[in-house]
C-alpha positions in Angstrom: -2.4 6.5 -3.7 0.8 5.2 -2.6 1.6 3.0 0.5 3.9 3.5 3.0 4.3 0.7 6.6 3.4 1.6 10.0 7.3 1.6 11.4 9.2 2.7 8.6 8.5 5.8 6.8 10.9 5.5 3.9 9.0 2.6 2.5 6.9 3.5 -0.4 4.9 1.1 -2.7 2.1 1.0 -5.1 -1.3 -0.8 -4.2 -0.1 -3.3 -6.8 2.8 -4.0 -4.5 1.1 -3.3 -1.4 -1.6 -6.1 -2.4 0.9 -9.1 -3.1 3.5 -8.1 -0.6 0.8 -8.3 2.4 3.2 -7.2 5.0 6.3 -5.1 5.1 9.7 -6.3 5.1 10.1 -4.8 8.5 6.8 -6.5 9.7 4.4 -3.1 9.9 1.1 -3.0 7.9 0.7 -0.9 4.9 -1.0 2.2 5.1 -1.9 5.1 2.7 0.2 8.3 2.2 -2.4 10.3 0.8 -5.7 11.2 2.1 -7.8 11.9 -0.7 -10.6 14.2 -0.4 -13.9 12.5 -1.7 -16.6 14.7 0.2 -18.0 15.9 -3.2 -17.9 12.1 -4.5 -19.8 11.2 -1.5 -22.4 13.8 -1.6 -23.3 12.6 -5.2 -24.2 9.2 -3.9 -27.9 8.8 -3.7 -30.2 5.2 -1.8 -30.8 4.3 -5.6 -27.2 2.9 -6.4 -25.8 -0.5 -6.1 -23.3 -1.1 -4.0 -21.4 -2.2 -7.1 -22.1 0.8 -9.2 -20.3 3.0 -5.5 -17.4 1.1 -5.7 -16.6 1.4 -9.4 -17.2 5.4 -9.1 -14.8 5.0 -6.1 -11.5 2.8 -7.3 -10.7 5.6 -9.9 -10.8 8.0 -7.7 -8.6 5.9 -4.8 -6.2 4.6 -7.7 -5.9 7.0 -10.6 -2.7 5.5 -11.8 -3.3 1.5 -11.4 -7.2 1.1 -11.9 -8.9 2.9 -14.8 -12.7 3.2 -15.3 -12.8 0.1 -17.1 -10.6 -1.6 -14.9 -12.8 -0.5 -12.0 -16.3 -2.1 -13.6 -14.5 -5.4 -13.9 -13.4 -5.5 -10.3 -16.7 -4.2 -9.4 -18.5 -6.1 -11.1 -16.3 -9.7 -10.4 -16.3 -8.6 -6.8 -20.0 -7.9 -5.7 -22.5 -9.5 -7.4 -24.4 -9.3 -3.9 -24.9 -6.2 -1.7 -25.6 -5.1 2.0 -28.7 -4.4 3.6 -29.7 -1.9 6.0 -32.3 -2.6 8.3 -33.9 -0.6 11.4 -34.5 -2.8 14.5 -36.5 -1.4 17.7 -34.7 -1.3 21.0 -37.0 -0.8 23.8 -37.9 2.7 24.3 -34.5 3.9 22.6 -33.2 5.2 20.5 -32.9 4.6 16.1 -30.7 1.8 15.7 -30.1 0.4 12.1 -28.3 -3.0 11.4 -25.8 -2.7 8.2 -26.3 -6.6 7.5 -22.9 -7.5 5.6 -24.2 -11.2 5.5 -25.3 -11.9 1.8 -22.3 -13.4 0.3 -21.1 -16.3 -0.5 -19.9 -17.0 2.5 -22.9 -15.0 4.8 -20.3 -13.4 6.8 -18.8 -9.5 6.2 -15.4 -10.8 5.3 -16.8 -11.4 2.0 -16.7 -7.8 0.7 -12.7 -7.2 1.7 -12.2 -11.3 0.1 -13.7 -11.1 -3.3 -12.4 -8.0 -3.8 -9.1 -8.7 -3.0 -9.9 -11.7 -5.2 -10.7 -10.0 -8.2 -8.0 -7.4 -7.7 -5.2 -10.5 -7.6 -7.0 -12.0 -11.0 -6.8 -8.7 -12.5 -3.0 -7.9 -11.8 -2.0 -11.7 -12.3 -3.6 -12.3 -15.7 -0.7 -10.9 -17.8 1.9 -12.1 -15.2 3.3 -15.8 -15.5 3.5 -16.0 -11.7 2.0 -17.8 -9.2 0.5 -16.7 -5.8 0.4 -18.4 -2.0 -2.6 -16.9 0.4 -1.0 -17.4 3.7 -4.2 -16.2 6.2 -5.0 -16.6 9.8 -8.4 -16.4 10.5 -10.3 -16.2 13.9 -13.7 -17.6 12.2 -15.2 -15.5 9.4 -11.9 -14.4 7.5 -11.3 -18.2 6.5 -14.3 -19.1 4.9 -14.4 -16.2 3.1 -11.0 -16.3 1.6 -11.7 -19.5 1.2 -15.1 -18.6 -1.4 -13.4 -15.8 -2.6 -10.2 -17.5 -3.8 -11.6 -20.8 -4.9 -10.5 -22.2 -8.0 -9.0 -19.1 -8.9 -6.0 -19.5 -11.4 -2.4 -19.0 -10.6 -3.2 -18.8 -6.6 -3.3 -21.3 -3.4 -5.2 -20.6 -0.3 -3.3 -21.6 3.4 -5.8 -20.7 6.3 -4.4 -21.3 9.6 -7.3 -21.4 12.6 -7.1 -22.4 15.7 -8.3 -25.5 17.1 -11.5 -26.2 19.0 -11.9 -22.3 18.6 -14.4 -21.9 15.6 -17.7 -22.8 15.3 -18.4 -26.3 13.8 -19.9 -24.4 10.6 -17.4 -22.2 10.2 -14.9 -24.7 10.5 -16.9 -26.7 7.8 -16.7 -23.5 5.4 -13.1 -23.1 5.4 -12.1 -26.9 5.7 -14.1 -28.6 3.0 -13.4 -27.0 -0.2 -9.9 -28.6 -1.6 -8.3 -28.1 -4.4 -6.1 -24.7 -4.4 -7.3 -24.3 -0.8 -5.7 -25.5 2.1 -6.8 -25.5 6.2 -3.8 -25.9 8.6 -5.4 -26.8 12.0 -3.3 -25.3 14.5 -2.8 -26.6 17.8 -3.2 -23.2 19.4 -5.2 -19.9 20.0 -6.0 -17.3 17.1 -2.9 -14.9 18.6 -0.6 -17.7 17.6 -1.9 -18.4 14.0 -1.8 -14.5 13.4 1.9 -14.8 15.1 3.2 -17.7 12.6 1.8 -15.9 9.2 3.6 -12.7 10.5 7.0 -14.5 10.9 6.6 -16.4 8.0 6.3 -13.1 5.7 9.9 -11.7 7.1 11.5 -15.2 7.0 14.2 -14.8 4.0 13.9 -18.5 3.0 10.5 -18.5 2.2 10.8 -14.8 0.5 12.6 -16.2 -1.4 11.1 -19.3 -2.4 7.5 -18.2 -2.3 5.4 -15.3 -3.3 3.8 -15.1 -0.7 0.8 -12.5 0.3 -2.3 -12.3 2.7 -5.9 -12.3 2.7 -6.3 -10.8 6.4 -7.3 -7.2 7.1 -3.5 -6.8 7.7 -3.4 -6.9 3.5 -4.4 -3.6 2.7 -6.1 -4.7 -0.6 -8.6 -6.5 1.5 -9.0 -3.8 3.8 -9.6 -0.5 1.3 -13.3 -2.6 -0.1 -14.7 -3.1 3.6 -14.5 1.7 3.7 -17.0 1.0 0.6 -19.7 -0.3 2.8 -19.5 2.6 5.4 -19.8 5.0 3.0 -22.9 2.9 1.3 -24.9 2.6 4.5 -24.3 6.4 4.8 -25.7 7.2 1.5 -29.2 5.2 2.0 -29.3 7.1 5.7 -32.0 10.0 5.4 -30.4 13.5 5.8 -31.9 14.3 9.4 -30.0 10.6 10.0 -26.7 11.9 8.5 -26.6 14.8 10.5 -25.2 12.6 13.6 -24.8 9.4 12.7 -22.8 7.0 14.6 -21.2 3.3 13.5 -21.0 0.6 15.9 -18.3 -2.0 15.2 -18.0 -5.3 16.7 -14.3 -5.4 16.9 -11.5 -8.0 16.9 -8.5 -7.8 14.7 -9.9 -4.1 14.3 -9.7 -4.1 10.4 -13.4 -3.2 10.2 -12.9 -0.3 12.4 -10.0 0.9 10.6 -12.2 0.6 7.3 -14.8 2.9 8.5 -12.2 5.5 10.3 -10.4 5.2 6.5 -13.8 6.3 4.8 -14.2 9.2 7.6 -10.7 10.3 6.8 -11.7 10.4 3.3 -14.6 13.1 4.0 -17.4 11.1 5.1 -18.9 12.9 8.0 -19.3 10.3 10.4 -19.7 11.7 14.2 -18.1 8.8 15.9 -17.1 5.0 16.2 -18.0 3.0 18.5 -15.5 -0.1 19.1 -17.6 -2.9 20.5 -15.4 -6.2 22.2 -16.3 -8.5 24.2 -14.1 -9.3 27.2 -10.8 -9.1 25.2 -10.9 -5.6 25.9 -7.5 -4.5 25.6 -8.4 -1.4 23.2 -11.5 -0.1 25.3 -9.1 -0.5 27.9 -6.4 1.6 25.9 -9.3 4.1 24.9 -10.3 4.4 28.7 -7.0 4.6 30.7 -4.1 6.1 27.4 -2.4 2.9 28.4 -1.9 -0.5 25.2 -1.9 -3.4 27.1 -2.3 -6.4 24.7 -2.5 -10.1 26.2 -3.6 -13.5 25.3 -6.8 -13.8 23.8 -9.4 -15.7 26.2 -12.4 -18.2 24.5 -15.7 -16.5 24.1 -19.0 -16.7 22.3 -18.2 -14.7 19.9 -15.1 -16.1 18.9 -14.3 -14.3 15.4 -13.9 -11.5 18.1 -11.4 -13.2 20.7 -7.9 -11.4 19.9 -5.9 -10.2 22.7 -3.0 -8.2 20.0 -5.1 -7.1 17.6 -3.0 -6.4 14.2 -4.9 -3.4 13.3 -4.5 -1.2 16.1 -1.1 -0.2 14.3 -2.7 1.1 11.5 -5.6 2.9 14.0 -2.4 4.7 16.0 -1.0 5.8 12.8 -3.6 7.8 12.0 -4.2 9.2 14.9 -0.6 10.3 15.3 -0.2 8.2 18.7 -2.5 10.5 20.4 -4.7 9.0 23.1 -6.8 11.7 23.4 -7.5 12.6 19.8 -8.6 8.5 19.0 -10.9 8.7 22.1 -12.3 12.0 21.0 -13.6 9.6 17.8 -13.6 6.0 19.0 -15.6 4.9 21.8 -15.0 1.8 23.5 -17.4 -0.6 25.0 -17.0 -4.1 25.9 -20.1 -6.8 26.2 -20.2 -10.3 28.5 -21.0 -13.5 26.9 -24.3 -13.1 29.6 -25.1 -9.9 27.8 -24.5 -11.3 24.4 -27.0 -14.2 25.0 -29.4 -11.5 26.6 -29.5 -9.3 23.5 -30.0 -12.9 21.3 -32.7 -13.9 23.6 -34.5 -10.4 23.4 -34.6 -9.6 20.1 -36.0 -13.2 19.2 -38.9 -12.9 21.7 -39.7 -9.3 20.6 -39.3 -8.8 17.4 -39.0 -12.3 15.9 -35.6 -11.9 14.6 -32.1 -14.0 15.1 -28.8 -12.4 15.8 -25.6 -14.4 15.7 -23.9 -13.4 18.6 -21.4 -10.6 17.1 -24.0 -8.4 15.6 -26.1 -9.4 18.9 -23.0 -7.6 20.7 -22.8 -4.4 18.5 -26.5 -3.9 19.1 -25.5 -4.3 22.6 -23.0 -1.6 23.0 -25.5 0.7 20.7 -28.0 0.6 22.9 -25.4 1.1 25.9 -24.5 4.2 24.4 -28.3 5.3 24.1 -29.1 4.7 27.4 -25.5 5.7 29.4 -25.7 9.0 27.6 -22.4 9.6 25.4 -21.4 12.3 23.6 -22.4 13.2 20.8 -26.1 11.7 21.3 -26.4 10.3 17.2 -29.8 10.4 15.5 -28.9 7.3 14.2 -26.5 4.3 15.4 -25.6 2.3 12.2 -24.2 -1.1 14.1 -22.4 -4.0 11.6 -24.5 -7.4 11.2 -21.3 -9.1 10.7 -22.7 -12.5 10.1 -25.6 -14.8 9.7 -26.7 -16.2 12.9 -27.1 -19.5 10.8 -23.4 -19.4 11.3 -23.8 -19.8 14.9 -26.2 -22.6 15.3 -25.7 -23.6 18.7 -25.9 -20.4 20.3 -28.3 -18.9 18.7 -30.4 -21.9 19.6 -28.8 -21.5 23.8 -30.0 -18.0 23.5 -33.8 -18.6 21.5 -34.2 -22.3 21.8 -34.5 -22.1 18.3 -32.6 -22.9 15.3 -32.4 -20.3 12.8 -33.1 -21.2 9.1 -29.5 -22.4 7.2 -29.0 -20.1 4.0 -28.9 -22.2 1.1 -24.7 -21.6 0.5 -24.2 -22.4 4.7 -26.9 -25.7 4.2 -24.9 -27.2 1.5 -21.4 -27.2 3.5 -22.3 -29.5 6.2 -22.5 -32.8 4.9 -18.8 -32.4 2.8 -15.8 -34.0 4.6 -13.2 -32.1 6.6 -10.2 -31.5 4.8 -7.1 -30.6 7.3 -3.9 -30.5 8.5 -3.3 -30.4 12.3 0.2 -28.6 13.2 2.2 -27.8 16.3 1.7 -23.2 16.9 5.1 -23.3 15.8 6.5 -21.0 12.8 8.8 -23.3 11.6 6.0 -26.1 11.5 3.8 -23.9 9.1 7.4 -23.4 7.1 7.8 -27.2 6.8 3.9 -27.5 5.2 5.1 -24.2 2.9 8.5 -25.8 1.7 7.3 -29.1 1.1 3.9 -28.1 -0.5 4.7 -25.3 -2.9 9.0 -25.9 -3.6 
């Protein structure tokens, strides 16, 4: 599989190049070539195999001339030492909804998967190389902490996580801010648009090229991005078959990388009805999907803040595949957009009926699923499969708004709160983040 950018079709690069270059020299995203036809791979998949065991049968396959079988079972097996979890909640008198909880990794959050992959890919290509690395990331919540686990104490690579200020929750600025060494938090004074805006400017500035190697750990690095298709086509094997006959995902949707994973797997064979693309009032893609018309803006503050991009990155890559066509994405994509009242509704809810916490992302997927249910979209899916894209430990404070209860910490989220902060506040200015670069790694 080779790699060509979103504005430039003459480029061409491995997924060796793709994964350290991050970005294109002419600023689009990377993007496969090829669309390899695994339908016969994915029919051999069966509920009895580890999420570990799928993605070693599956690298080969994607990368026949970089990673070899043995190759594969070390990623594999460096990468995901945990797993998802599919579970089936009970909406009232709806229809089946099943949460895919992506929340059982270091970091309890679904940016884990694309992290310590990408992790273990780097550590595999860098071992014979006497190089060193720079992570320059911008992260709206989850992506930090999870780069930051992934990437800790790894050898021959840094870690620079810009987020933006007063904009993450006090855990999950505590994840990404307390760690040290080879990682390091830049507190921008500024929204989540403006971080993503300085890492982008940074890779096509030709000082720091040529300075610094620089690469990314956000869904805009490809390497990150191929590992989060893996856990689409998972869920899909442990569905039962009257399930797979119409099944639906439901994605809460941001930066749209995790969207753009799952529409990846479908273009790869797996026979997935439709998406749904679930935002909350940063809506500019349901908008798009609604009226044919891109309309991106700044990104306003909500509860689920991992979620609050007003430009999201991604939606490059989605229009690529779809050719530009409006009316071919919206044949596949649904959009639905979900209030922060609706969001703490759903929290609320499912606490007092069932007994179980949401954090407020997943609470808005299930949200938009049971919309979808009840407002009577085509197709109607035997099954919605909607992302639990993080622990509602993560989310504390409005989980306990919502229930007036505070959800139990996970061991990994429990230990993070009593270290110190560790950060550097910048201006949301490029050349402030290339000061830190040039005086921290020259």
């Amino acid at each position: 599989m080779q790699f060509t950018s979103t504005r430039d079709p003459n480029v061409r690069v491995s997924f060796r190049e793709a994964v350290f270059k991050g970005l294109s020299p002419d600023g689009g995203l990377f993007h496969p070539i090829e669309t390899p036809d695994l339908k016969d791979l994915f029919r051999s998949f069966s509920q009895s195999q580890s999420f570990a065991a799928l993605a070693e049968s599956l690298l080969p396959h994607l990368f026949p001339e970089e990673i070899s079988p043995t190759v594969a079972n070390r990623i594999a097996e460096r990468a995901f030492p945990f797993s998802p979890a599919l579970k089936r909640i009970h909406p009232d008198g709806q229809g089946n909804i099943k949460i895919l909880e992506l929340f059982h990794g270091p970091s309890c959050a679904f940016k884990d998967f694309g992290a310590s992959f990408l992790a273990a890919v780097m550590e595999e290509f860098l071992k014979d190389e006497a190089s060193h690395a720079v992570i320059l990331t911008a992260t709206s919540g989850d992506t930090g902490s999870a780069v930051a686990r992934a990437f800790y104490k790894r050898d021959h690579i840094d870690v620079v996580i810009l987020y933006p200020s007063q904009r993450v929750s006090p855990l999950q600025e505590k994840q990404l801010t307390t760690l040290g060494e080879n990682i390091h938090a830049l507190e921008v004074k500024g929204s989540f648009d403006d971080c993503q805006r300085m890492v982008k400017e940074a890779f096509v500035d030709p000082q720091l090229i040529k300075k610094i190697r620089l690469t990314s750990a956000n869904s805009i690095n490809i390497g990150r991005l191929i590992p989060q298709a893996f856990y689409y086509i998972w869920a899909y094997a442990n569905l039962s078959p009257a399930e797979r006959e119409a099944c639906i995902f439901c994605v809460p949707s941001g930066n749209f990388g995790n969207l753009t994973a799952g529409v990846l797997a479908w273009e790869w064979g797996l026979p997935v009805k439709r998406f749904i693309a679930a935002t909350n009032i940063n809506k500019v893609v349901p908008e798009y999907l609604q009226e044919g018309i891109y309309k991106p803006r700044s990104s306003v503050k909500t509860l689920s803040n991992a979620m609050d991009v007003g430009d999201p990155s991604n939606f490059e890559r989605l229009s690529r595949i779809f050719h530009g066509n409006h009316a071919e994405m919206h044949r596949w994509i649904e959009g639905i957009w979900v209030t922060d009242e609706e969001t703490l509704d759903t929290i609320r809810r499912y606490y007092n009926t069932e007994g179980i916490f949401l954090d407020p992302h997943t609470a808005l997927g299930v949200r938009a699923s049971e919309r979808y249910l009840k407002e009577g979209y085509v197709p109607n899916p035997n099954c919605i499969v909607s992302l639990g894209t993080a622990h509602p430990g993560k989310f504390l404070e409005i989980v306990e708004e919502a229930t007036g209860k505070r959800p139990p910490l996970p061991a990994q989220l429990q230990a993070v709160l009593e270290l110190p902060k560790q950060a550097v506040m910048i201006e949301n200015t490029t050349q402030e983040l290339k000061r830190f670069l040039l005086s921290t790694f020259c």
